[in-house]
C-alpha positions as CSV (number, residue, x, y, z in Angstrom):
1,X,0.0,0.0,0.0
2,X,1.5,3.6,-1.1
3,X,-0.1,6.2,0.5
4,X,0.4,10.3,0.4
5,X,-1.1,13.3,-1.0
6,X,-1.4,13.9,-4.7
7,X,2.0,14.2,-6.8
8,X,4.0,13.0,-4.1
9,X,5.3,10.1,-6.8
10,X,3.1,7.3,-5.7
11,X,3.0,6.5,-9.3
12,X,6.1,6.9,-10.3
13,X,6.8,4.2,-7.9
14,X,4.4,1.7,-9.2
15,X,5.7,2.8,-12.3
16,X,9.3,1.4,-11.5
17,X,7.8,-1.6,-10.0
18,X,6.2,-2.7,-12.9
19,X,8.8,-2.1,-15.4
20,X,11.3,-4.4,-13.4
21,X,8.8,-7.3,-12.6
22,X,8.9,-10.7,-14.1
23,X,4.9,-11.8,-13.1
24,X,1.5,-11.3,-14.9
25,X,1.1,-7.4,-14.3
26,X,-2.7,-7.1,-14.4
27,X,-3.9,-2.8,-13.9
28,X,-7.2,-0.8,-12.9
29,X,-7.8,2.2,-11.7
30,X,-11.0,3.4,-9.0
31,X,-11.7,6.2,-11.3
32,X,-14.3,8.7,-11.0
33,X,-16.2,10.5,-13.7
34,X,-17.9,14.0,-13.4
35,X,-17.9,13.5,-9.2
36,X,-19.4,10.1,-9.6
37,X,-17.3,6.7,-9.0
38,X,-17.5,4.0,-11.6
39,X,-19.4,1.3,-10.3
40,X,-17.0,-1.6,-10.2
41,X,-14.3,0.2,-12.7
42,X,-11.4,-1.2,-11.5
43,X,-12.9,-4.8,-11.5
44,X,-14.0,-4.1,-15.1
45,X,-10.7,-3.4,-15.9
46,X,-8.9,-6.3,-14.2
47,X,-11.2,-8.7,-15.6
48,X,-10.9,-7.2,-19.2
49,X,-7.4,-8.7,-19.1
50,X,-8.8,-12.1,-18.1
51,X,-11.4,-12.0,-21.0
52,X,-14.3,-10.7,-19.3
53,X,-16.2,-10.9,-15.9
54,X,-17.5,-14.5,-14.8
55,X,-20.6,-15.1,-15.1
56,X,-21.3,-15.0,-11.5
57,X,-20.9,-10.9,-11.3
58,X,-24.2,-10.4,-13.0
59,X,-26.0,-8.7,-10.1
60,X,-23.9,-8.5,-7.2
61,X,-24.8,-5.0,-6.0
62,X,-28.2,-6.8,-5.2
63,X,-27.0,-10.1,-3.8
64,X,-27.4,-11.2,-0.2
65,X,-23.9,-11.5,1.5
66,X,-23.6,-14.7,1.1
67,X,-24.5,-14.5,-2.6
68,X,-22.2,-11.8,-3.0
69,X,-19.2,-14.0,-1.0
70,X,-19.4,-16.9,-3.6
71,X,-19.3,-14.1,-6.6
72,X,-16.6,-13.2,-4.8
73,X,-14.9,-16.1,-4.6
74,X,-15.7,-16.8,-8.6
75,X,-14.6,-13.1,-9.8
76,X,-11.1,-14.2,-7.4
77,X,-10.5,-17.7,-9.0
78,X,-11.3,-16.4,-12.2
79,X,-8.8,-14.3,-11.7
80,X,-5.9,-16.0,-10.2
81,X,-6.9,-19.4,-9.3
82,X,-5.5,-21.3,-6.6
83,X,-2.2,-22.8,-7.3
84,X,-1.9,-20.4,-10.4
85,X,1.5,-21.7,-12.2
86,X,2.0,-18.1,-12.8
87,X,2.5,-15.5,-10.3
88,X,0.7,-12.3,-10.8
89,X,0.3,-8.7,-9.5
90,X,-2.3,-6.9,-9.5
91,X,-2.0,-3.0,-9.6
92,X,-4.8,-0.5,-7.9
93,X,-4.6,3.3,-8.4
94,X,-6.6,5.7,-6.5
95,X,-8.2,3.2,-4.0
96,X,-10.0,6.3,-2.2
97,X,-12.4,6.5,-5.1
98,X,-13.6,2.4,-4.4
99,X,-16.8,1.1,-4.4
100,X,-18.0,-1.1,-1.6
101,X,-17.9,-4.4,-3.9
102,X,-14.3,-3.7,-4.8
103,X,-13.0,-2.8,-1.8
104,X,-14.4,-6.8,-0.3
105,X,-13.0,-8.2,-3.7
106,X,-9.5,-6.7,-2.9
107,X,-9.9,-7.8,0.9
108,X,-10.5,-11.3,-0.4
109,X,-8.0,-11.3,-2.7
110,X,-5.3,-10.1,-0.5
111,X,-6.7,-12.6,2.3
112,X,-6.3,-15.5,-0.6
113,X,-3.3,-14.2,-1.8
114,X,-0.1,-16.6,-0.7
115,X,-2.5,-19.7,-2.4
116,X,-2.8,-18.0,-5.5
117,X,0.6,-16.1,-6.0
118,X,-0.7,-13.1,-5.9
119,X,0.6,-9.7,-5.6
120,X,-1.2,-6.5,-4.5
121,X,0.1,-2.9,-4.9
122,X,-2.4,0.0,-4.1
123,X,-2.2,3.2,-3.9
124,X,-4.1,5.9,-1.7
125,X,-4.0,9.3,-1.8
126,X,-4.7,10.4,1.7
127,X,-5.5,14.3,0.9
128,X,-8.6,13.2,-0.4
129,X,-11.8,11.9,1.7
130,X,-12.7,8.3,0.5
131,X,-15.7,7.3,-1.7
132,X,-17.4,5.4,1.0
133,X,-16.7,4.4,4.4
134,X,-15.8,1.1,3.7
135,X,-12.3,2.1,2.1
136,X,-11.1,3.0,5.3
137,X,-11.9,0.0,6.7
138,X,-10.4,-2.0,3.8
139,X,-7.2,0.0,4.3
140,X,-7.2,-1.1,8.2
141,X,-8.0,-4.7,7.5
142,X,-5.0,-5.0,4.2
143,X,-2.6,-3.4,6.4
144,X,-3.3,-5.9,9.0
145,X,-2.3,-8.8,6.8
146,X,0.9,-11.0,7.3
147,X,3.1,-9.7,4.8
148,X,1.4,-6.5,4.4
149,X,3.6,-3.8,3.8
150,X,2.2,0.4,4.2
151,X,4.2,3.4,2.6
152,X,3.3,6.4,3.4
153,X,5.2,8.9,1.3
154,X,6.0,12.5,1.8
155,X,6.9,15.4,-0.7
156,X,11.0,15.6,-1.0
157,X,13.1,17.9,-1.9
158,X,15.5,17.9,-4.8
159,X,18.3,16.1,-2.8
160,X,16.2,13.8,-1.2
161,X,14.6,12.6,-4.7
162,X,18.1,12.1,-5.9
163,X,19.2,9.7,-2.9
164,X,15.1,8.0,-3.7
165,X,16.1,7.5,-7.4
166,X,19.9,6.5,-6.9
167,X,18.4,3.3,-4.7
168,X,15.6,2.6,-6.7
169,X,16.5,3.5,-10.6
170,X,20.1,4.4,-10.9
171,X,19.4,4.4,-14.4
172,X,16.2,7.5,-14.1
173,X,17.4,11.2,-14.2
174,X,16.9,12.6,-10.8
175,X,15.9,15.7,-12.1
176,X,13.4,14.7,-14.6
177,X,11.7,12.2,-11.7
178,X,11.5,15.5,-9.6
179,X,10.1,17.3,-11.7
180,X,7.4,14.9,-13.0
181,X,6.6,14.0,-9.4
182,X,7.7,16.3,-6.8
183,X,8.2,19.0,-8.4
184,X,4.9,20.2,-10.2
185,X,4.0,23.3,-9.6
186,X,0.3,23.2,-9.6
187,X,0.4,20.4,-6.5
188,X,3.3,23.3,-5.0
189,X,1.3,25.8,-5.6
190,X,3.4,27.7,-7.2
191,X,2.0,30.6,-9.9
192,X,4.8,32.0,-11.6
193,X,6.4,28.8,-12.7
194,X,2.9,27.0,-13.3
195,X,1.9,27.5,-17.5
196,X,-1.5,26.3,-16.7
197,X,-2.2,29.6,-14.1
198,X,-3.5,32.2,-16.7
199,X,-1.7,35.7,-16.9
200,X,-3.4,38.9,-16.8
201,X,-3.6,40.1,-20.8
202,X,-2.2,43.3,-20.4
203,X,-0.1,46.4,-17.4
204,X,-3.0,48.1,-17.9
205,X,-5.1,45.5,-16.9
206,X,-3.1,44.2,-14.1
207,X,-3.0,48.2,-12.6
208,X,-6.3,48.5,-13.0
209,X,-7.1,45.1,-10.7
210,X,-4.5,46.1,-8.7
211,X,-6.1,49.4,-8.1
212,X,-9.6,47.5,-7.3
213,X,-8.6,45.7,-4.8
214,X,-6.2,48.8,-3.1
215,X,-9.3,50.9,-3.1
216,X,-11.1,47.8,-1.1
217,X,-8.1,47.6,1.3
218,X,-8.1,51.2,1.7
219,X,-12.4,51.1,2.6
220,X,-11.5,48.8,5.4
221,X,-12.0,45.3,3.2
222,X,-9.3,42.8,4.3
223,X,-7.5,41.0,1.7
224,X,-6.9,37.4,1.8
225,X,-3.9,36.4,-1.3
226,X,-3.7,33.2,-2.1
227,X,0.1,32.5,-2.9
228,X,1.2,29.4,-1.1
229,X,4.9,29.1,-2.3
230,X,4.9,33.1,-1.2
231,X,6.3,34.0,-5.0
232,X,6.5,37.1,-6.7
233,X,3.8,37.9,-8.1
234,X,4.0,41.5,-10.2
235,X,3.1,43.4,-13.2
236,X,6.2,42.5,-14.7
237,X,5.6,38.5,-15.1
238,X,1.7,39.6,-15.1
239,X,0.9,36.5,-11.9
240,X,-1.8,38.2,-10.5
241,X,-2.7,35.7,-7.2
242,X,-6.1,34.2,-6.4
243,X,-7.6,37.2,-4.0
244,X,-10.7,37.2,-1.7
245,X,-11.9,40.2,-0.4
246,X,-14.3,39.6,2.5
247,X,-15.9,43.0,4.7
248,X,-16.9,44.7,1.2
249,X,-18.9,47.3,1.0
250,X,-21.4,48.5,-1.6
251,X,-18.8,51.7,-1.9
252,X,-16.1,50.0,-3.1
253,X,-15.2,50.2,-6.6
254,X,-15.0,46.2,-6.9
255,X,-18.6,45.9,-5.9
256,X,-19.4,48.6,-8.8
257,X,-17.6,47.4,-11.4
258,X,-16.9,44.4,-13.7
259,X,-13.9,42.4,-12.3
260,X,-12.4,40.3,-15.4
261,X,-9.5,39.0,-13.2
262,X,-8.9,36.3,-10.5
263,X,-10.3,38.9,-7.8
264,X,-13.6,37.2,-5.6
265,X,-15.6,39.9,-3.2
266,X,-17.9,37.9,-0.2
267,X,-20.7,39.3,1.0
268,X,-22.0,37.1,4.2
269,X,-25.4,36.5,5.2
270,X,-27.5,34.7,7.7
271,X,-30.6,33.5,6.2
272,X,-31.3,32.9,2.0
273,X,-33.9,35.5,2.1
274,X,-31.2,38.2,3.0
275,X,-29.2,37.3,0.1
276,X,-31.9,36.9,-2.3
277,X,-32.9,41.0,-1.3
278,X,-29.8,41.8,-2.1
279,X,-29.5,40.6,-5.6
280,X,-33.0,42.0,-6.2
281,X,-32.1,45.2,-4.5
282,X,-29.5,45.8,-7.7
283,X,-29.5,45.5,-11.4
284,X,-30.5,41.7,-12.9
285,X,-27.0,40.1,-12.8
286,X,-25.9,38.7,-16.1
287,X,-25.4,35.3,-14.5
288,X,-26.5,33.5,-11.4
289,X,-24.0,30.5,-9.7
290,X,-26.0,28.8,-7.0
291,X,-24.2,25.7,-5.6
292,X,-26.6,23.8,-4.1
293,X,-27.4,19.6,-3.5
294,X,-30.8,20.3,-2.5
295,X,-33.3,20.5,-6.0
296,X,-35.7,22.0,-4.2
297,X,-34.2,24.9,-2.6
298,X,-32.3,25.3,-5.6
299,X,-35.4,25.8,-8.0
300,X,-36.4,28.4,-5.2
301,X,-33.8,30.3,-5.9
302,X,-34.2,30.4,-9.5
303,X,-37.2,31.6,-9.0
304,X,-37.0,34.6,-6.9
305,X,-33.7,36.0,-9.1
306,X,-33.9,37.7,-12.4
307,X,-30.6,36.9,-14.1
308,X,-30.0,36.0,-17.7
309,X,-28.4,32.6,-16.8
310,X,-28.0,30.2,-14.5
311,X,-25.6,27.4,-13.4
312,X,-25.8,25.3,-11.1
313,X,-23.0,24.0,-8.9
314,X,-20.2,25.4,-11.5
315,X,-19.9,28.6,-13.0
316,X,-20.2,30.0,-17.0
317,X,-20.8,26.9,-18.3
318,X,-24.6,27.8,-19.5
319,X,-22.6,29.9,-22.0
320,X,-21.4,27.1,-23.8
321,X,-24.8,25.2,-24.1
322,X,-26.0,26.2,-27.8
323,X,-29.3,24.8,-26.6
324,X,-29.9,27.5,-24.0
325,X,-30.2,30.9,-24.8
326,X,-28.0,33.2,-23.5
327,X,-28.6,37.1,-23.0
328,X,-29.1,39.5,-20.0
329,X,-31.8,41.4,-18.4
330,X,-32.4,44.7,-18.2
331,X,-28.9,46.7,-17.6
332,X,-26.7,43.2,-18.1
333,X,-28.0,43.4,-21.9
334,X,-31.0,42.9,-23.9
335,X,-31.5,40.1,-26.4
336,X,-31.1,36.4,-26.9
337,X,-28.4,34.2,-28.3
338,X,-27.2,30.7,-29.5
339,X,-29.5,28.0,-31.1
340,X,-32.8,28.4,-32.1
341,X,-33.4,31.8,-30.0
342,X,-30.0,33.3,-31.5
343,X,-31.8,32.1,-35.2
344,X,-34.9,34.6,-33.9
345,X,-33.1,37.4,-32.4
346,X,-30.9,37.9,-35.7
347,X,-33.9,37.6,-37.6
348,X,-35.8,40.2,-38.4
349,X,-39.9,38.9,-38.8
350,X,-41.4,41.1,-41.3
351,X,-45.3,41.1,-41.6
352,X,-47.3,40.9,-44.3
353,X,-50.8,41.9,-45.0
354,X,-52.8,40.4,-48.3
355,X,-56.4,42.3,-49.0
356,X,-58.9,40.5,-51.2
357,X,-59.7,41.9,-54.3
358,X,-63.1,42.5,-53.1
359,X,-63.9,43.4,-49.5
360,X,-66.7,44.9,-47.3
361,X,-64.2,47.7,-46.8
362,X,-65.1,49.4,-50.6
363,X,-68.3,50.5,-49.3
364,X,-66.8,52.6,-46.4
365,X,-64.6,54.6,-49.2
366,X,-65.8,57.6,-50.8
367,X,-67.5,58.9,-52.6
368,X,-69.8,58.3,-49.9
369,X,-73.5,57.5,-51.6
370,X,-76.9,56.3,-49.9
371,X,-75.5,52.7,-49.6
372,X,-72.5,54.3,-47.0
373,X,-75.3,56.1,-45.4
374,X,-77.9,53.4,-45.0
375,X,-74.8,51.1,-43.5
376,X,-73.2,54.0,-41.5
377,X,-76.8,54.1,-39.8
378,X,-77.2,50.7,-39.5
379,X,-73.9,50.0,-37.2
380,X,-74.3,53.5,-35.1
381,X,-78.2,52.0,-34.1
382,X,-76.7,48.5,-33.2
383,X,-73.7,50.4,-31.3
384,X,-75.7,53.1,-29.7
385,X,-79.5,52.5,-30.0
386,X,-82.1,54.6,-32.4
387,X,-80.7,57.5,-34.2
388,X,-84.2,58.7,-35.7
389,X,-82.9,61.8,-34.5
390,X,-79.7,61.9,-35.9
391,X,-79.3,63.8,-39.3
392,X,-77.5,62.3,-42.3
């Protein structure tokens, strides 16, 4: 078991492992997708290198526990049968992402292990809260097994990756290990040296954020920079660093103006309906980000706020739908675009009117003769009552 927080090189490890070893190297992975586990993915994938699942798998989610013990026992000698001629490891990434069902697979497996020669390396990244409950009981109960061995790793420094590498791969580049493991600088933290942290576009636009959040400081807003490896971050390399702003005021030029930069303002509140006023209080917002589990409260909320999006749990993303239209209300813009709705609003739908050739309408155009006046007479008694007194 390898264990330690994310880039700390627990794959590199594995990595090394499996390029020396002379067994049957069998590989899955507890991924997730979107926030969701895969139901079962790294069994699926195991048992894609055997052929396929047994037949007994069919269903186990549903099966009693002893049901589920003999598929168990099926998917494991499918596997690596007992007094397998060839010895085999199996390799598990990212075990806090398991499933229930494959956490008691690998349990079994590791349990059954010796009689099958069978090897188990897993990794566990122990940053991250489990899946389910039941992986950190399966990390208790494989750690407890004879022959069980647990690495917990820790981020090293340059020097210390080169001693790592010397004992393990004299052959790697020290350097080149580090920096594909220990050294990356999004899991550092570090901005200036991380290509993947955008720039600000332009001085002028990295003075005028700059000035944005001074005038908040100088209001009394305190100003929280997010800059964990403490780097220089200035207009000359353009690094402008994650900034909350919390205490803001309605005064402030950040809570009057449009931001375009990595700057976030927080306004606090007790109950929803307090927020809500204040949105309504102001101009309809161009877009609304609630993040919410609840469906109910979050269809509440949609409905009390005028804004000309919405999404939920994630932010812009609505923009990118070509099925939804997009647009503002009222002072965040007028109009609607993409899809069908962007069709309509770059359309212009010109009406057209078709008179008969012959219509009632000829007798109310002059020259007026006793016909017009008998029919004039007609519609002003129905409208108004008798008009024996009225005069042609």
């Amino acid at each position: 078991m390898l264990s330690g927080e994310a880039g700390v090189g627990k794959s590199s490890l594995v990595a090394l492992e499996r390029a020396a070893a002379v067994t049957d190297v069998i590989e899955g992975s507890c991924l997730q997708l979107a926030g969701q586990a895969l139901p079962l993915a790294a069994l699926e994938q195991i048992f894609d290198a055997r052929g396929g699942w047994p037949d007994a798998a069919d269903g186990a989610e549903q099966q009693s526990a002893e049901q589920r013990l003999r598929a168990i026992r099926v998917w494991a000698d499918a596997l690596a049968p007992t007094g397998s001629p060839t010895p085999t490891t199996v390799v598990i990434d990212d075990l806090q992402w398991a499933d229930e069902t494959t956490c008691d697979f690998l349990v079994y497996l590791a349990s059954t292990a010796a009689r099958r020669r069978l090897s188990l390396v897993l990794t566990l990244r122990d940053d991250e809260t489990p899946l389910v409950g039941r992986v950190q009981q399966a990390v208790a109960e494989l750690t407890r097994l004879p022959g069980a061995e647990c690495i917990e790793l820790q981020r090293l420094d340059r020097e210390e990756t080169r001693e790592l590498v010397a004992v393990l791969a004299p052959d790697h580049d020290p350097d080149a290990w580090y920096e594909q493991t220990q050294g990356n600088p999004y899991l550092l933290g570090e901005l200036v040296k991380n290509d993947d942290y955008s720039r600000i576009i332009t001085s002028q636009h990295y003075r005028r954020l700059t000035a944005l959040v001074d005038d908040a400081e100088r209001r009394g807003a305190r100003v929280i920079r997010i800059n964990p490896a403490q780097e220089t971050c200035d207009e000359a390399n353009r690094v402008f660093p994650p900034t909350l702003l919390t205490n803001v005021t309605d005064e402030m030029a950040v809570m009057q103006e449009e931001i375009f930069g990595p700057v976030l303002p927080i306004r606090e509140y007790t109950r929803m309906e307090d927020a809500i006023a204040y949105v309504n209080a102001r101009p309809h917002p161009l877009a609304l980000y609630y993040f919410e589990e609840d469906v109910t409260r979050a269809v509440d909320v949609i409905g009390r706020i005028s804004a000309g999006g919405v999404t939920i749990n994630d932010c812009v993303f609505h923009v990118g739908q070509v099925g939804l239209p997009f647009g503002g209300v009222g002072a965040s813009g007028m109009g609607r675009y993409h899809g069908f709705d962007g069709f309509e609003t770059f359309s212009h739908k010109k009406g057209v009117f078709v008179q008969r050739r012959w219509t009632p309408l000829a007798l109310f155009r002059p020259p007026y003769g006793a016909t017009s006046r008998r029919l004039l007479r007609f519609l002003l008694e129905g409208r108004f009552g008798s008009s024996s007194d009225t005069k042609d």
